[in-house]
C-alpha positions as CSV (number, residue, x, y, z in Angstrom):
1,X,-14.4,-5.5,-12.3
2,X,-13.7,-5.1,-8.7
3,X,-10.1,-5.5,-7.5
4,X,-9.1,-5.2,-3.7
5,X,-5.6,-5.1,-2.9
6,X,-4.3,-6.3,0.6
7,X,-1.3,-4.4,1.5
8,X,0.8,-2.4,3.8
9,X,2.5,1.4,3.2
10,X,6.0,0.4,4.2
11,X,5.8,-2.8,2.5
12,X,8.4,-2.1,-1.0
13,X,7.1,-4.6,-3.2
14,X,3.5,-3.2,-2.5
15,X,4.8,0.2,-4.1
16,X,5.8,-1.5,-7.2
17,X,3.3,-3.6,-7.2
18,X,0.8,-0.9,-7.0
19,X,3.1,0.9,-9.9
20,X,3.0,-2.2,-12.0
21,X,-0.5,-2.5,-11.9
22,X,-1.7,0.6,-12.7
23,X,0.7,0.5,-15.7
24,X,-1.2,-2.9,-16.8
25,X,-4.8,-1.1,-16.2
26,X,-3.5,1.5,-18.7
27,X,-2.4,-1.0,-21.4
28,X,-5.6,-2.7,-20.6
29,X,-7.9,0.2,-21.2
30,X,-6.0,0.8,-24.3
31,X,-7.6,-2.3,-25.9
32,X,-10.7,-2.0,-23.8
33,X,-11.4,1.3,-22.5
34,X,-15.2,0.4,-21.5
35,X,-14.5,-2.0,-18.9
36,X,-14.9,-0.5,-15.7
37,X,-12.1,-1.4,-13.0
38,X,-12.6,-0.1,-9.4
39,X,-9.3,-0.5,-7.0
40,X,-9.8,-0.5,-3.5
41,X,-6.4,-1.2,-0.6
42,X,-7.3,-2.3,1.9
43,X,-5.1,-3.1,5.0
44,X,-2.3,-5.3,6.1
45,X,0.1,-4.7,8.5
46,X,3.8,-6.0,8.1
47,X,4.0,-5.9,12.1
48,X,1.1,-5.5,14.2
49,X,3.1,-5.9,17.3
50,X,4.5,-2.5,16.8
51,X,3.7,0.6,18.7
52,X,1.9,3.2,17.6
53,X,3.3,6.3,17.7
54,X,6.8,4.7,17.8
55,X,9.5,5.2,14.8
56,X,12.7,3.7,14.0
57,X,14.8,3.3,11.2
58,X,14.0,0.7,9.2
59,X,17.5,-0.5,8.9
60,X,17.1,-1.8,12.3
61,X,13.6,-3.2,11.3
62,X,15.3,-5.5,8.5
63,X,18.5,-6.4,10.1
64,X,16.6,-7.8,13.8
65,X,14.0,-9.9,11.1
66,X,16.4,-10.8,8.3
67,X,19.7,-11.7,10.3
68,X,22.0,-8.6,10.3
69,X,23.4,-5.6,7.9
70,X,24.6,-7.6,4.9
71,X,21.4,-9.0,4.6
72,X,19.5,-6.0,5.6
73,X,21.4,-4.1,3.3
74,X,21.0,-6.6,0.4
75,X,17.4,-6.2,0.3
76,X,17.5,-2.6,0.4
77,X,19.8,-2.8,-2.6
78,X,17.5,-4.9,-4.3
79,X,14.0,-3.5,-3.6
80,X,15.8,-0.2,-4.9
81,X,17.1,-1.4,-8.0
82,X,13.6,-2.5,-8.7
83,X,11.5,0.5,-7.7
84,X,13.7,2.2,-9.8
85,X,12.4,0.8,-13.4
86,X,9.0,1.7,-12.2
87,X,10.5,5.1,-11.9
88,X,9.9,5.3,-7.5
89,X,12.5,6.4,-5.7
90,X,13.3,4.4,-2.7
91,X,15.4,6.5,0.1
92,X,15.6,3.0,2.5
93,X,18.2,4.8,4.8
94,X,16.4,7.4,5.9
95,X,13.0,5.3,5.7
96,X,11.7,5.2,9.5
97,X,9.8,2.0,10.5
98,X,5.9,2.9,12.2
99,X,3.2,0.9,13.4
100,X,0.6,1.4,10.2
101,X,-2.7,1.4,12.0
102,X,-3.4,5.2,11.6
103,X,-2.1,5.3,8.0
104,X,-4.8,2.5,6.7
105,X,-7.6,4.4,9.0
106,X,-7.1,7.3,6.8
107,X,-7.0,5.4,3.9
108,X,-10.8,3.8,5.0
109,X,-12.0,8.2,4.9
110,X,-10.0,8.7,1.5
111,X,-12.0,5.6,0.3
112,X,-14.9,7.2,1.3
113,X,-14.1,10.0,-0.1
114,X,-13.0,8.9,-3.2
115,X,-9.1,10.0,-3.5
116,X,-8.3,6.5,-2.3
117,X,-5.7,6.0,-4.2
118,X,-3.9,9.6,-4.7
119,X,-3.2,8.8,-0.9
120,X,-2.1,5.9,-0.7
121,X,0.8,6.9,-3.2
122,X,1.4,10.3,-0.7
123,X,1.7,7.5,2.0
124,X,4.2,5.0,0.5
125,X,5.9,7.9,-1.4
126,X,6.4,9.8,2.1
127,X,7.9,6.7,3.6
128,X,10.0,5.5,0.9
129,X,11.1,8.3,-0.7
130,X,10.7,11.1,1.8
131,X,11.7,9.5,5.3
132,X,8.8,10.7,6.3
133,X,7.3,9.5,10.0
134,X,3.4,7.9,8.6
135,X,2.5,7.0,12.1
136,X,2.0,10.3,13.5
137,X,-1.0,12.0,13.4
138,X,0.1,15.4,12.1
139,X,2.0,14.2,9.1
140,X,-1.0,12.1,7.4
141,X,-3.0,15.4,8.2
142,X,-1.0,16.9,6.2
143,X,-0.7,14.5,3.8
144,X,-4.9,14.1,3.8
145,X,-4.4,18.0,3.1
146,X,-1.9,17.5,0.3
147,X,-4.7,15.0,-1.2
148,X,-7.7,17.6,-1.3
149,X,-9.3,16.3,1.8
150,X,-10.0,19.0,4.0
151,X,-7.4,18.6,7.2
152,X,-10.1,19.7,9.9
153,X,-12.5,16.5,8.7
154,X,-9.2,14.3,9.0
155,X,-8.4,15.1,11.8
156,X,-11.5,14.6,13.9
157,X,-11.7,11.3,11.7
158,X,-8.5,10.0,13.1
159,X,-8.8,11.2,16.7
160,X,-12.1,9.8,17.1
161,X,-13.3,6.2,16.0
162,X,-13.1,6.7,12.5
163,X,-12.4,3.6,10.2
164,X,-11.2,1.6,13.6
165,X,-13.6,-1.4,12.5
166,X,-13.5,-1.0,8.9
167,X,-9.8,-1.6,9.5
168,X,-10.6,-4.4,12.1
169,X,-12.6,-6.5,9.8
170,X,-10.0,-6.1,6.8
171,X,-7.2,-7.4,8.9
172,X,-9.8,-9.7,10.1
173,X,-11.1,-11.1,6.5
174,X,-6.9,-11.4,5.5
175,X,-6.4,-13.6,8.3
176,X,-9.5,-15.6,7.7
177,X,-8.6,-15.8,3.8
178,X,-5.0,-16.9,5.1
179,X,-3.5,-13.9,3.2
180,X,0.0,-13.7,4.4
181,X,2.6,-11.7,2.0
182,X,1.3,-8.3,0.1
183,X,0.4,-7.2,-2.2
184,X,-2.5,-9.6,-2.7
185,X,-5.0,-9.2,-5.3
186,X,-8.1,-10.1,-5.1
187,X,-11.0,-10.1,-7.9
188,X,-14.4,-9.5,-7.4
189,X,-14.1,-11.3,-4.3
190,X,-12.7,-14.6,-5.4
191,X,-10.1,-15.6,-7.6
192,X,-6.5,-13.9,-6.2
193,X,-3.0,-14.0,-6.3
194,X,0.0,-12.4,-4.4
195,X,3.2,-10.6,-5.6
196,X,4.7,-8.0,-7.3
197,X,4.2,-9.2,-11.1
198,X,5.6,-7.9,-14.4
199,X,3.2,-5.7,-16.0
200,X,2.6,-8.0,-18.9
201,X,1.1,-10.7,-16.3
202,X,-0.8,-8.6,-14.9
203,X,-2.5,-7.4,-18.3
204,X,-3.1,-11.3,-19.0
205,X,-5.1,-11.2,-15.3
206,X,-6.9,-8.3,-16.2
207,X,-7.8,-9.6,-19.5
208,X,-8.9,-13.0,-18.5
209,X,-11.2,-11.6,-15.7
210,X,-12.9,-9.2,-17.9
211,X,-13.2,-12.4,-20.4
212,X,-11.7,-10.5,-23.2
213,X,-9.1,-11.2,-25.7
């Protein structure tokens, strides 16, 4: 089974939704440990009118888009709470708001690679947790490094063209598919759905994709 998830490193509901799904792959392969499921991310970007190499703090982000501090501060509250019972800890106020292009070009060599996904939880955990700037170039060096991926390879990857069109023509096939909130899931290159669901949906997904009980 192949599953492609559309999503963005500072988007919260993709880190729990990435943390609810893996739990559901785990109770799934509890009951069915021979059916293969490959995860691929591939990219999204929350604001693609943002600069790269620019940062801010994302309290500014939320209170500009979603009409001031209370309401701001009411999601952070919220998307906290929540990432909490999936045991991620979300440090909003020190989170710092980045233009995500480079972040899902490294992601396109970790996929090649195969460490996908270790990095993409070193990305969102650096952002949420750590306050961590994942638009500049030395900081997803070093997480790349942190990964196992060898930091000189990374960086000529990012400083040259590396994954620029792979990255292209993901944000290109999510506007085509008129994918507009993250996480989306998408199986073996049909049948989809967006959001954030419990665990125990998702094991129903898994379970009617495979065709299993």
């Amino acid at each position: 089974m192949q599953v492609d998830i559309w999503s963005d490193v500072v988007c919260p509901w993709c880190y729990i939704g990435k943390r609810r799904f893996e739990q559901a792959i785990e109770i799934f392969h509890e009951e069915h440990p021979d059916v293969e499921i490959n995860v691929s991310y591939r990219a999204y970007m929350l604001d693609p009118t943002s600069k790269p190499g620019v940062h801010q703090p994302v309290r500014q982000a939320y209170e500009k888009k979603f009409g001031g501090p209370e309401a701001a501060q009411q999601i952070f509250d919220r998307v906290t709470a929540e990432a909490a019972g999936e045991g991620i800890e979300f440090n909003m106020d020190i989170a710092q708001r980045a233009n995500t292009g480079l972040a899902h070009r490294l992601l396109v060599l970790a996929d090649q690679l195969g460490s996908q996904g270790e990095v993409k939880e070193r990305l969102m955990a650096a952002y949420f947790t750590d306050g961590k700037a994942i638009g500049d170039l030395e900081v997803l060096i070093e997480i790349a490094g942190d990964a196992g991926i060898d930091k000189a390879v990374a960086r000529e990857f990012l400083t040259g063209n590396g994954g620029r069109s792979e990255v292209s023509e993901q944000l290109e096939f999510a506007a085509n598919a008129g994918i507009t909130s993250v996480p989306t899931f998408v199986f073996n290159g049909s049948q989809g759905f967006s959001g954030a669901h419990p665990v125990r949906s998702l094991v129903k997904v898994l379970k009617h994709q495979a065709n299993v009980a």
